[in-house]
Backbone as CSV, one residue per row, in Angstrom:
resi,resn,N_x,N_y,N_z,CA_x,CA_y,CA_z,C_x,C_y,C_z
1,UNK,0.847,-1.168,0.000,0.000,0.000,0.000,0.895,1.233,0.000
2,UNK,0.268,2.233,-0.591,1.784,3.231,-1.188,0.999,4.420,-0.135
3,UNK,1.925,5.261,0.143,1.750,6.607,0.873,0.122,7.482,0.870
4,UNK,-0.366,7.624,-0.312,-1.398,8.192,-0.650,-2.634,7.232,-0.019
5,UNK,-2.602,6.046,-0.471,-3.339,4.976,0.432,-3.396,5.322,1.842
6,UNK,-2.075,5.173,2.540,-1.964,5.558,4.172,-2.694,6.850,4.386
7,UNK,-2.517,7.858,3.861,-3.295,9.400,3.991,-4.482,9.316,3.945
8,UNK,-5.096,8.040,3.171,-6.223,8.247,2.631,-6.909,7.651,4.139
9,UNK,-6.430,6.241,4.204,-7.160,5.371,5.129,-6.492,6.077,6.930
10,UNK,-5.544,6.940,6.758,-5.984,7.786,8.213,-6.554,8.797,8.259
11,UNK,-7.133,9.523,7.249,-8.265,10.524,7.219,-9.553,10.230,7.787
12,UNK,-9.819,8.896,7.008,-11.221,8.074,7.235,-10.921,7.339,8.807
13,UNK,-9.637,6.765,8.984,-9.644,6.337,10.331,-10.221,7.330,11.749
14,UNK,-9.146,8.607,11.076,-9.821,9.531,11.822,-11.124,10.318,12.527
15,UNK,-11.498,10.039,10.875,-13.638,10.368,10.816,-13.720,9.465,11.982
16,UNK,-13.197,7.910,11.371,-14.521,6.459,12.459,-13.642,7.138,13.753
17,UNK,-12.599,7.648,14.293,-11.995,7.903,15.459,-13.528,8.633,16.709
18,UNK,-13.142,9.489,15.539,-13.998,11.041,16.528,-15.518,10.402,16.465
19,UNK,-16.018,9.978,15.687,-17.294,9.508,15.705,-17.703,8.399,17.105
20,UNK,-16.142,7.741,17.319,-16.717,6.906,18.560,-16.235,7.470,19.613
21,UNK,-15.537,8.453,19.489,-14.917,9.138,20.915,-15.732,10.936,20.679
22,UNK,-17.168,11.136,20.648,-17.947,12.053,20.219,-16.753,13.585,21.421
23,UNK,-17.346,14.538,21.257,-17.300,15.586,22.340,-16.306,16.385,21.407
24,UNK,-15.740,17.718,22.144,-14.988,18.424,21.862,-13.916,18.697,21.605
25,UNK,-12.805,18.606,20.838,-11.079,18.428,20.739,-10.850,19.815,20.662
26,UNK,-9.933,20.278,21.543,-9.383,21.399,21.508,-8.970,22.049,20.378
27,UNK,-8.644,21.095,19.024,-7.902,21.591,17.878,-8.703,21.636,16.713
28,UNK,-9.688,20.774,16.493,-11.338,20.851,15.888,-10.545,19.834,14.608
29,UNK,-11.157,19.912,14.159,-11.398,18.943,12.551,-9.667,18.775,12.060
30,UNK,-9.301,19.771,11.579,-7.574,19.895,11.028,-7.048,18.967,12.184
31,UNK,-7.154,18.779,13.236,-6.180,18.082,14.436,-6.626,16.959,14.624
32,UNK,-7.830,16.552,14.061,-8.252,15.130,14.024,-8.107,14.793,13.095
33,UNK,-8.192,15.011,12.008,-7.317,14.591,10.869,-5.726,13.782,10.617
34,UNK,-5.289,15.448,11.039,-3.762,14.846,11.026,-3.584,13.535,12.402
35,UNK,-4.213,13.500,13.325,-4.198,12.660,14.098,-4.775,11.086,13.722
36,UNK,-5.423,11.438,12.704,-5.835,10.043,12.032,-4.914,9.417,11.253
37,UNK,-4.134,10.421,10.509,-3.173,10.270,9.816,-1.703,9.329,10.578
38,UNK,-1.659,10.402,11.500,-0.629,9.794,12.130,-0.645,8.511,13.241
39,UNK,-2.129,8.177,13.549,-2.606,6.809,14.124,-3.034,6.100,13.343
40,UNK,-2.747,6.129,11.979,-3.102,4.926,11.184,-1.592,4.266,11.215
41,UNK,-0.590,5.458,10.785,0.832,4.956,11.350,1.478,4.401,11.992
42,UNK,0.863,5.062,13.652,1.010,3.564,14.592,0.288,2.719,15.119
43,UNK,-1.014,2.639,14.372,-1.413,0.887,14.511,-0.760,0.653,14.019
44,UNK,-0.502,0.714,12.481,0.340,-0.333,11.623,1.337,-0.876,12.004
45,UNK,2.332,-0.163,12.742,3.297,0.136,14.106,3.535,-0.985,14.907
46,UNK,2.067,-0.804,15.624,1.885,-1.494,16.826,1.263,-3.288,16.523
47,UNK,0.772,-2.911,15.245,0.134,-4.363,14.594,0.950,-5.096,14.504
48,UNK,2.468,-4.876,13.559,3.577,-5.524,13.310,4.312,-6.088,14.685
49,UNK,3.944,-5.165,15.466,5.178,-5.106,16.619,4.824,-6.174,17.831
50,UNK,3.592,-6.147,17.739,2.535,-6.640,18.560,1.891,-8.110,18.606
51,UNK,1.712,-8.342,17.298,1.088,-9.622,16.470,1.496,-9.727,15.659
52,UNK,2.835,-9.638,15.103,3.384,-10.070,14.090,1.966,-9.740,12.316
53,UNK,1.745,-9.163,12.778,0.780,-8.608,11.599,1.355,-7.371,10.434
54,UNK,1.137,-8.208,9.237,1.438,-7.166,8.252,0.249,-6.188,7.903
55,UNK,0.057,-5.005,8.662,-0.883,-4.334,8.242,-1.031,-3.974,6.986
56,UNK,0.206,-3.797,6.106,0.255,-2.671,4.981,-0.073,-4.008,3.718
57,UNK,-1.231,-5.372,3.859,-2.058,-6.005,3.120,-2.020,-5.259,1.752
58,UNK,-3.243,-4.826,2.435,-3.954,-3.641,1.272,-4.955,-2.655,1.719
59,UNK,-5.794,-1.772,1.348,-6.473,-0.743,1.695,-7.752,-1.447,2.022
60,UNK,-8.101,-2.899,1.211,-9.111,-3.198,1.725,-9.127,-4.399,2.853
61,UNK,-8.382,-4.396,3.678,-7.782,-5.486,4.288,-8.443,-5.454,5.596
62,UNK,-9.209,-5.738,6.063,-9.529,-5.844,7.563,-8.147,-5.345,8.823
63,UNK,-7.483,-5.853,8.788,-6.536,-5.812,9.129,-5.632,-3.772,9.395
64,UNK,-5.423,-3.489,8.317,-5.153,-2.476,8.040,-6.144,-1.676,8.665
65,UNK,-7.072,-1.309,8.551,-8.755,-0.906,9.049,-8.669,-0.707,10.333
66,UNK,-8.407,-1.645,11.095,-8.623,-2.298,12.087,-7.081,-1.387,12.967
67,UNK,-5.884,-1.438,12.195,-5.046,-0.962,12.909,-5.092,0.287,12.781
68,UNK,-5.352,1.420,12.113,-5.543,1.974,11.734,-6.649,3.011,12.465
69,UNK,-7.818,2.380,12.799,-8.678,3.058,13.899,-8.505,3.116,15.074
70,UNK,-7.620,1.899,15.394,-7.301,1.866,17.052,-6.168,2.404,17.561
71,UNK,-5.209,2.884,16.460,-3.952,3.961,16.824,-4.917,5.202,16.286
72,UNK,-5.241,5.545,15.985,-6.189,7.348,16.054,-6.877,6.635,17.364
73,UNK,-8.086,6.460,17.396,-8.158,6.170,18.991,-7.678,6.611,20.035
74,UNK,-5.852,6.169,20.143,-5.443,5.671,20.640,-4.609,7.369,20.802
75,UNK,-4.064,8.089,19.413,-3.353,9.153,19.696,-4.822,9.955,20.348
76,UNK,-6.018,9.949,19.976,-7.130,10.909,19.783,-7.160,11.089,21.433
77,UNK,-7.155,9.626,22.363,-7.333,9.939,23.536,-6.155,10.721,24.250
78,UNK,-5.069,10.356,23.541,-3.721,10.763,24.209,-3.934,12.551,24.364
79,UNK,-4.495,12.456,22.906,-4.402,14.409,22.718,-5.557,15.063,23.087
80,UNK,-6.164,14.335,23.670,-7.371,14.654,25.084,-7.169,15.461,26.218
81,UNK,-6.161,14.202,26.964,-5.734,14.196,28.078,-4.667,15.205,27.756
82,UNK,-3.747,15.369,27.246,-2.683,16.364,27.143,-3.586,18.074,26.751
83,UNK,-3.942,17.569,25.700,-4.576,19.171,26.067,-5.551,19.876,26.743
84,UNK,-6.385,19.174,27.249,-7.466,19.153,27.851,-6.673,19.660,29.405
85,UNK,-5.647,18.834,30.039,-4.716,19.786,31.389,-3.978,20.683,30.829
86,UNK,-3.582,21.173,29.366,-2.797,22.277,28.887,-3.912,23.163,29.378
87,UNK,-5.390,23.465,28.630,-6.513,24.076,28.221,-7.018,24.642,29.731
88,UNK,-7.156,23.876,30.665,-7.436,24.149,31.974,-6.686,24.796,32.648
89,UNK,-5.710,25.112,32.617,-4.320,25.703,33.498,-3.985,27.094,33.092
């Protein structure tokens, strides 16, 4: 799966991100984005590292999908908690 693929499927990771983690992000739409982007990165990451899983299949791969939503998730909550005690202080 080539670069443009990855952009593509952490954009959309991102959408399914925020859709299951609903409420307010300090940085709005542009910051969930790039955060999808960059947690499709490390599921794929964490898939390999983790379960010996080749995420980078293909775009239509369960697999990929799958890693892919749960690293946005995964940064989405991180950049919660970090800005959310920046935002308050």
């Amino acid at each position: 799966m080539g670069i443009i693929a990855w952009i593509i499927l952490g954009l959309l990771a991102g959408a399914i991100a925020k859709f299951l983690l609903p409420g307010r992000d300090p940085g709005g739409i542009l910051v969930t984005m790039i955060l999808g982007v960059l947690g499709a990165l490390l599921g794929g990451f964490l898939a390999q590292a983790l379960f010996d899983v080749d995420p980078m299949d293909g775009f239509f791969e369960v697999s990929s999908w799958l890693s892919a939503i749960i690293g946005s998730l995964i940064l989405l909550v991180i950049y919660r908690v970090v800005a959310g005690k920046r935002h308050r202080a």
